[in-house]
Backbone as a printed PyTorch tensor [residue, N CA C, xyz], in Angstrom:
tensor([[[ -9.4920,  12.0160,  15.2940],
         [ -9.4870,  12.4860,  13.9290],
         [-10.9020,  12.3730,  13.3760]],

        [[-11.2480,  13.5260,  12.5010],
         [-12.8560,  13.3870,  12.0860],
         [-12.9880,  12.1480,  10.9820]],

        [[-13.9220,  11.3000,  11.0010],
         [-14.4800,  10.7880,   9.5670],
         [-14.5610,  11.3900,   8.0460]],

        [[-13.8760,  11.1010,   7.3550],
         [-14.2340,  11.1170,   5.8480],
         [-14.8150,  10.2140,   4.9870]],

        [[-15.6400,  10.9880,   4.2210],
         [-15.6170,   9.5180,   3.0330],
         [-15.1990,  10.8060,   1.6010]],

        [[-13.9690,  11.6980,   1.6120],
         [-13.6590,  12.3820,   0.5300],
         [-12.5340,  11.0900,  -0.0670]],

        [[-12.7600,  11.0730,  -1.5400],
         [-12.4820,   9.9690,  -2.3360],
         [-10.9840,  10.7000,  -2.3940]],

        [[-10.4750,  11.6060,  -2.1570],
         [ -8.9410,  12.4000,  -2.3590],
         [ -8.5120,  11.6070,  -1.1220]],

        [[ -9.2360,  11.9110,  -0.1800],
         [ -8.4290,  11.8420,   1.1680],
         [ -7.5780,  10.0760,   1.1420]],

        [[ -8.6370,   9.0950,   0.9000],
         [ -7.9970,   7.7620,   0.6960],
         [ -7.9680,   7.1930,  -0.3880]],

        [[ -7.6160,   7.9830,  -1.4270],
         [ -6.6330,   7.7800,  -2.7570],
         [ -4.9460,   7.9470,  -2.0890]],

        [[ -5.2680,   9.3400,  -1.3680],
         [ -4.2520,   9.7220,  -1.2340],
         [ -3.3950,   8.5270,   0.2650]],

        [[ -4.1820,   8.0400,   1.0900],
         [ -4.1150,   7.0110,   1.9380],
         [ -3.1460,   5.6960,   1.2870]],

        [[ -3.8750,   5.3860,   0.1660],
         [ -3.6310,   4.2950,  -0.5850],
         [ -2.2380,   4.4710,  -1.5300]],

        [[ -1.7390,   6.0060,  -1.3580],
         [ -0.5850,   5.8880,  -2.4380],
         [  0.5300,   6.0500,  -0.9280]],

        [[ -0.0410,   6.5140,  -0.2560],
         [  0.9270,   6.7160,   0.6550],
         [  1.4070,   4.9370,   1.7940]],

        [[  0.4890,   4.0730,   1.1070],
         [  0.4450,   2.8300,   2.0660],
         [  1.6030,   2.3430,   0.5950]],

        [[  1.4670,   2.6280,  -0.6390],
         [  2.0770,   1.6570,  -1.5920],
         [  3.4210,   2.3840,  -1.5720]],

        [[  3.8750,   3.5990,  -0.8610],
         [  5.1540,   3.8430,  -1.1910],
         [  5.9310,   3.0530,   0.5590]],

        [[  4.8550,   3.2130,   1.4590],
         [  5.5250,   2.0210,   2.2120],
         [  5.9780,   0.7680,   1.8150]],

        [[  5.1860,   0.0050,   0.9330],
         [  5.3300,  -1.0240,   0.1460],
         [  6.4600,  -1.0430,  -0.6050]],

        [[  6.6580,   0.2850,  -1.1170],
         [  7.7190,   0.2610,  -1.9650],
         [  9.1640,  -0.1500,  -1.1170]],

        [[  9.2440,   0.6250,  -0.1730],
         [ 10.3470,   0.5640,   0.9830],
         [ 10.5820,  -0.8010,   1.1490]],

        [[  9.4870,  -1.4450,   1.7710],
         [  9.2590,  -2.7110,   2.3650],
         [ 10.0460,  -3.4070,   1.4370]],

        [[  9.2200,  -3.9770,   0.6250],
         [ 10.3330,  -4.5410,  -0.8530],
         [ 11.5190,  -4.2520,  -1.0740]],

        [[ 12.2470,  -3.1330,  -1.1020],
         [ 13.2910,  -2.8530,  -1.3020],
         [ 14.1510,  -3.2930,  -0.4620]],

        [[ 13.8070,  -3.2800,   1.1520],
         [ 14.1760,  -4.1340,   1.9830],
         [ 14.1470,  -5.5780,   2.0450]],

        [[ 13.2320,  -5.8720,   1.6010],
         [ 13.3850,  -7.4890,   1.5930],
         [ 14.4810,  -7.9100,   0.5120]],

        [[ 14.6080,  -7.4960,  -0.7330],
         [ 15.7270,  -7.1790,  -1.5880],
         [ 16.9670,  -7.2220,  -1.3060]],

        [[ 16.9300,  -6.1860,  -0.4220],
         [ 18.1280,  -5.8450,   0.6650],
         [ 18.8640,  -6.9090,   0.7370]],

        [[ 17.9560,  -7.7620,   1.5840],
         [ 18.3730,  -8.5670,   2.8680],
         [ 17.9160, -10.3920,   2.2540]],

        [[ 18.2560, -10.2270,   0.9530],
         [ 18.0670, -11.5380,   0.1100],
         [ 18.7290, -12.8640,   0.7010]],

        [[ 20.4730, -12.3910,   1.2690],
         [ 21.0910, -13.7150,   1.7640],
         [ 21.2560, -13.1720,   3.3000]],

        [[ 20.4120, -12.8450,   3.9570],
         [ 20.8570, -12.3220,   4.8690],
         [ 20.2740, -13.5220,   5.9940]],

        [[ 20.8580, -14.2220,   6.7620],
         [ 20.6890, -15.3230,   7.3640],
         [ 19.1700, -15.1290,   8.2870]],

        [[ 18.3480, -15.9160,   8.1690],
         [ 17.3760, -15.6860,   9.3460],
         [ 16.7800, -14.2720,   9.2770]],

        [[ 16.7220, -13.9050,   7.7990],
         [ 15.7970, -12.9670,   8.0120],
         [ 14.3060, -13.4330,   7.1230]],

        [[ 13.4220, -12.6080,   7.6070],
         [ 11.8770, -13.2580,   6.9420],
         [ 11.3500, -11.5350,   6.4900]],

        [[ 10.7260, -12.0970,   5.2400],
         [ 10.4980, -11.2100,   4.4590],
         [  9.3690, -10.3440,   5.4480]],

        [[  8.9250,  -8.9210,   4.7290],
         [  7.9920,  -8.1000,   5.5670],
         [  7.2900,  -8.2130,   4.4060]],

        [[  6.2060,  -7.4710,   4.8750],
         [  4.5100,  -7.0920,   4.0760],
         [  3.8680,  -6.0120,   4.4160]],

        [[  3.0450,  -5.4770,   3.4830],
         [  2.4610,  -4.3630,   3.8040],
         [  1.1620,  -4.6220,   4.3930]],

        [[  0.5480,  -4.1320,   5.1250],
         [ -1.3330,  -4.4840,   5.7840],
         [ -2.1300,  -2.9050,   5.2310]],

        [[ -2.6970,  -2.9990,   4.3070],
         [ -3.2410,  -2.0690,   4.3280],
         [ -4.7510,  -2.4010,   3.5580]],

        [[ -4.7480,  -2.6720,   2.2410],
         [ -5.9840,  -3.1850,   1.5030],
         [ -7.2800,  -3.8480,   2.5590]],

        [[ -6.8730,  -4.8330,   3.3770],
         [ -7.9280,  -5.1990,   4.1750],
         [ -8.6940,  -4.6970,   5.3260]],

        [[ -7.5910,  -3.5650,   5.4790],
         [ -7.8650,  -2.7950,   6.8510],
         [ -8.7400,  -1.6810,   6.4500]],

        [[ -8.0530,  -1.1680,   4.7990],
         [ -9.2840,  -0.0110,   4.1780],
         [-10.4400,  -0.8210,   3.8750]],

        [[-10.7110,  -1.5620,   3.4300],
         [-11.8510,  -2.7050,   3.1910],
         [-13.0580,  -2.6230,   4.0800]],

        [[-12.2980,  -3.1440,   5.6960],
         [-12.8980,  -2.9400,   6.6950],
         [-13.5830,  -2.4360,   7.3130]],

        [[-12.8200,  -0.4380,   6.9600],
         [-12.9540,   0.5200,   7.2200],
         [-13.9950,   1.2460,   6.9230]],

        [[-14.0020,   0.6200,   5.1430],
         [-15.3550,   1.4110,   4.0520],
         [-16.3370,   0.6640,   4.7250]],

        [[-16.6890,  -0.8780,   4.8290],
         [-17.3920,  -1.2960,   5.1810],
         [-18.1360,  -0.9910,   6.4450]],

        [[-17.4840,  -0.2500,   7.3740],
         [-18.1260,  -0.0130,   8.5080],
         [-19.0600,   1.2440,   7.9940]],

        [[-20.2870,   1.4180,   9.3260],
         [-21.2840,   2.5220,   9.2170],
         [-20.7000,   3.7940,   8.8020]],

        [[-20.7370,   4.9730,   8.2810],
         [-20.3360,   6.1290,   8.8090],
         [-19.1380,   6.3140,   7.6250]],

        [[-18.6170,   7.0800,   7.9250],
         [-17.5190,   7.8270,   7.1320],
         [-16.1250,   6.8230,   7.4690]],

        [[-14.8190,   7.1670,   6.9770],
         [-13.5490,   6.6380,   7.2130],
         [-12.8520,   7.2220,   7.9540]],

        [[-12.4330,   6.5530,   9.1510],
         [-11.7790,   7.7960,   9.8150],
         [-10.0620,   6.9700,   9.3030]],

        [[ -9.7760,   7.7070,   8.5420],
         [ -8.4000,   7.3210,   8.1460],
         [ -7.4300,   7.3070,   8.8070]],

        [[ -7.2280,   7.7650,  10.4220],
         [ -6.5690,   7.5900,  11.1850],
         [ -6.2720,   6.6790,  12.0510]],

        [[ -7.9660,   5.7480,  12.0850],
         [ -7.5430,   4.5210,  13.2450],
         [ -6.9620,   3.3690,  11.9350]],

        [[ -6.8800,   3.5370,  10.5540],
         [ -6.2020,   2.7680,   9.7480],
         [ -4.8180,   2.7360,   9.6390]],

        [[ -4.2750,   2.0370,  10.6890],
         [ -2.5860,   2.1640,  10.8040],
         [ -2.0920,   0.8380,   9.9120]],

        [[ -1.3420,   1.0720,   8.9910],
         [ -0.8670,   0.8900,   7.5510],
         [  0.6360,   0.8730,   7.9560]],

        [[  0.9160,  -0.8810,   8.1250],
         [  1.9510,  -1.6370,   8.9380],
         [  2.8510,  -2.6240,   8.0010]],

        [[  3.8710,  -2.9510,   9.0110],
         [  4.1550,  -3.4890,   7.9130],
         [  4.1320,  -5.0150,   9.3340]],

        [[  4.2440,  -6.2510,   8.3040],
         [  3.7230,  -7.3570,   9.5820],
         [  4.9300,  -8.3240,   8.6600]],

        [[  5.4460, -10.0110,   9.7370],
         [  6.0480, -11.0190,   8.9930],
         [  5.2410, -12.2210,   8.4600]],

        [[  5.1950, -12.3990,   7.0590],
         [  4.5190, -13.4260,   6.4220],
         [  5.1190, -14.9790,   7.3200]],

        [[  4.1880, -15.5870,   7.4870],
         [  4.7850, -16.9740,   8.3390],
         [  4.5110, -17.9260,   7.9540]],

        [[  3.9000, -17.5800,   6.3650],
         [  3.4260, -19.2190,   5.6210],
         [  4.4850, -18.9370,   4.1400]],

        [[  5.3430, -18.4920,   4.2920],
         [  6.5470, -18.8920,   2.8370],
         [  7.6380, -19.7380,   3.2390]],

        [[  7.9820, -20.7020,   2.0370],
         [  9.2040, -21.2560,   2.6340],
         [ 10.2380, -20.6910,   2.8560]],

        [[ 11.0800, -21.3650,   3.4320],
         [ 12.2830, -20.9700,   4.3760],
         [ 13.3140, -21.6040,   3.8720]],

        [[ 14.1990, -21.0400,   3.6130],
         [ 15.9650, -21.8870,   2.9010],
         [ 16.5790, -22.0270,   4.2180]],

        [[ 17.9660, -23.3280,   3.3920],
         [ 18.1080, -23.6220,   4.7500],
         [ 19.2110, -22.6140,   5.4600]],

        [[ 19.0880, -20.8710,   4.9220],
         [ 19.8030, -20.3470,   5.9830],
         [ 18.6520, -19.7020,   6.5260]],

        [[ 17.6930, -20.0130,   6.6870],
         [ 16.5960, -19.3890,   7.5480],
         [ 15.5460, -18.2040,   6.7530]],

        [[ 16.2440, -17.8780,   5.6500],
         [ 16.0020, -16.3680,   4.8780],
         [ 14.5180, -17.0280,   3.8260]],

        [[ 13.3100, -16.2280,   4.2640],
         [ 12.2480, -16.8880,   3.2950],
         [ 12.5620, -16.0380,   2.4050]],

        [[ 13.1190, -15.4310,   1.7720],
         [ 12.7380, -13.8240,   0.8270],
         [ 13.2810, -14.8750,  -0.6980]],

        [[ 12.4070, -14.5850,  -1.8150],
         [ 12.6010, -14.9170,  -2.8310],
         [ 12.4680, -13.7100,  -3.7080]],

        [[ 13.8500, -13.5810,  -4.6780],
         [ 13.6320, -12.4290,  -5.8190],
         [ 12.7690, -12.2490,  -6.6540]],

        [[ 12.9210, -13.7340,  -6.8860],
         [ 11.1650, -13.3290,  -7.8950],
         [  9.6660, -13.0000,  -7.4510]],

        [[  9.4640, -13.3960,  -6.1530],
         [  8.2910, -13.0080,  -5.7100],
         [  8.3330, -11.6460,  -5.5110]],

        [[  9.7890, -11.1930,  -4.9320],
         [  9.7070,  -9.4770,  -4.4950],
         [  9.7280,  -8.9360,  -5.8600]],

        [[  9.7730,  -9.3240,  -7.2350],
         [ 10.3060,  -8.3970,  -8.1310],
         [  8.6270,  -8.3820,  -9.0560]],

        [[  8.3210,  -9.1840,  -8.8250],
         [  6.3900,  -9.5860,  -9.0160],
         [  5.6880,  -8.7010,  -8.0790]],

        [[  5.8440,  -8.4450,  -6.8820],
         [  5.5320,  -7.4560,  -5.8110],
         [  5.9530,  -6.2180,  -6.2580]],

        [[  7.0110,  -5.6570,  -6.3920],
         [  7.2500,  -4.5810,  -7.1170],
         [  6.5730,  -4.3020,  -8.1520]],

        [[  6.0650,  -5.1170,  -9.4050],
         [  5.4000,  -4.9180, -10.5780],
         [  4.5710,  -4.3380, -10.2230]],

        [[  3.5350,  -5.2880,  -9.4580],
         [  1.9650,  -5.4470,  -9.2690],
         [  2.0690,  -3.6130,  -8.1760]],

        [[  3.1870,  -3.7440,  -6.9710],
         [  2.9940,  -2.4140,  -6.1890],
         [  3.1880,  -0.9200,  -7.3550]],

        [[  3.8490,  -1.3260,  -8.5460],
         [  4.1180,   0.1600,  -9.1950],
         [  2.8170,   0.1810,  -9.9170]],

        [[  2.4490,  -0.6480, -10.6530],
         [  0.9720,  -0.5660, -11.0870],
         [ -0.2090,   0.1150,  -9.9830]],

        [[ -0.5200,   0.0710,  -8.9710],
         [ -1.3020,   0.1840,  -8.0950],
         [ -0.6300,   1.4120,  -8.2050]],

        [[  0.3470,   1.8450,  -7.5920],
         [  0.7890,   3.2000,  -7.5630],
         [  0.2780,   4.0120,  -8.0420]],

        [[  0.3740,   3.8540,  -9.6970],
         [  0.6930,   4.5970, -10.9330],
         [ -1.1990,   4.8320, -11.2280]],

        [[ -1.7100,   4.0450, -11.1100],
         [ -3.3800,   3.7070, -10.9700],
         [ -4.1530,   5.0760, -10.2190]],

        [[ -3.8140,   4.4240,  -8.6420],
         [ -3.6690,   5.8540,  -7.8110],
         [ -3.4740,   6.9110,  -7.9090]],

        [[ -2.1420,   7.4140,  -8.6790],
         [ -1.6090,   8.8110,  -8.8790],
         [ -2.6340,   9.4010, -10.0580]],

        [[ -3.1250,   8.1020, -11.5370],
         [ -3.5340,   8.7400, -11.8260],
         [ -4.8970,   8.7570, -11.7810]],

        [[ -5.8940,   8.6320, -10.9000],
         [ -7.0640,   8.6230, -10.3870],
         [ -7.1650,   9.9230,  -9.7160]],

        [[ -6.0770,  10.2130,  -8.7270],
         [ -5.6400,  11.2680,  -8.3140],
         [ -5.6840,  12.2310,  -9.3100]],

        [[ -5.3220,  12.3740, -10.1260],
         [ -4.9560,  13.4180, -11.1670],
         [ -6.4690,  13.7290, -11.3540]],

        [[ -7.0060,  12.8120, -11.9320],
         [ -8.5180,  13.0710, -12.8680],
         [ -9.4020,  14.0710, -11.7610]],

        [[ -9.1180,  13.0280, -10.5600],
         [-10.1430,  14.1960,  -9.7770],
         [ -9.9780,  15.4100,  -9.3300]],

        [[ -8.7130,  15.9470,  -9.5380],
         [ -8.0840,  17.2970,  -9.2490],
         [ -8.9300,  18.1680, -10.5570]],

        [[ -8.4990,  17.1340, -11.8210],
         [ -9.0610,  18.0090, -12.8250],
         [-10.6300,  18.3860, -13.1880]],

        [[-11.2070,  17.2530, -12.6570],
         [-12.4070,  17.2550, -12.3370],
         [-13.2880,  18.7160, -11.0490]],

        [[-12.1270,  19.0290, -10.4000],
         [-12.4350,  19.8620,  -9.6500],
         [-11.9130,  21.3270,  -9.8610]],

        [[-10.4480,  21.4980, -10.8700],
         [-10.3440,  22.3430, -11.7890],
         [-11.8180,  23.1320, -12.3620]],

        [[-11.8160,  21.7560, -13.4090],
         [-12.7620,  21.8440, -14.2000],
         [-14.3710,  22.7260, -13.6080]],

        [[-14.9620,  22.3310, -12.3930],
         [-15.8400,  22.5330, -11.7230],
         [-15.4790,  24.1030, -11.5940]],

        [[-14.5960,  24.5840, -10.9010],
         [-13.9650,  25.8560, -10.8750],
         [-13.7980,  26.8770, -11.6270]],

        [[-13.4140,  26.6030, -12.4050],
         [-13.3330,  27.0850, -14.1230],
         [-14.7590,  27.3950, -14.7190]],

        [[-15.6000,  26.6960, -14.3190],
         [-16.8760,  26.9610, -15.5000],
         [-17.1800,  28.3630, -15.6780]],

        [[-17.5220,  28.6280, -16.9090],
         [-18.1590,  30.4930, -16.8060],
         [-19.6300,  30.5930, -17.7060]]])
């Protein structure tokens, strides 16, 4: 896949990693009393981090945007780490980021409208 550094391309990266997030959560939700299960997480913020930081453009493709098991939360004693309030704080903070995104997204569409439009 070629390198980018177009600011659309991983806006659009970043909304598409938070609606994984969204899933993710909803699943952990899910599966609140569900014996021996351990909550999931999204990997994405550090891996784009990484990514910008390297030489060269982003190749947004070797950024695979996962979901991994947290192994430092406590654990009840049916095995299940997942707490509602942390997932429902995760949800907050993930719709904010979302909503951020989409509309960052927006501006620069119009921004490029705008560019288009001139007479």
């Amino acid at each position: 896949m070629s390198k980018t550094t177009s600011i659309v391309d991983i806006i659009e990266a970043g909304i598409s990693a938070e609606s994984l997030r969204q899933r993710v959560i909803a699943n952990n939700v899910a599966n609140l009393e569900t014996a021996g299960y351990r909550r999931l997480d999204v990997r994405f913020e550090e891996l784009l981090a990484k990514a910008l930081n390297s030489s060269g453009g982003v190749d947004l493709g070797e950024i695979e945007c996962g979901t991994y098991q947290t192994k430092n939360t406590p654990v009840k004693s049916n095995g299940n780490d997942v707490s509602l309030e942390v997932e429902v704080g995760e949800m907050v903070k993930n719709t904010l980021r979302h909503k951020a995104l989409i509309r960052v997204l927006q501006k620069k569409y119009q921004q490029i409208d705008l560019a288009i439009n001139v007479k």
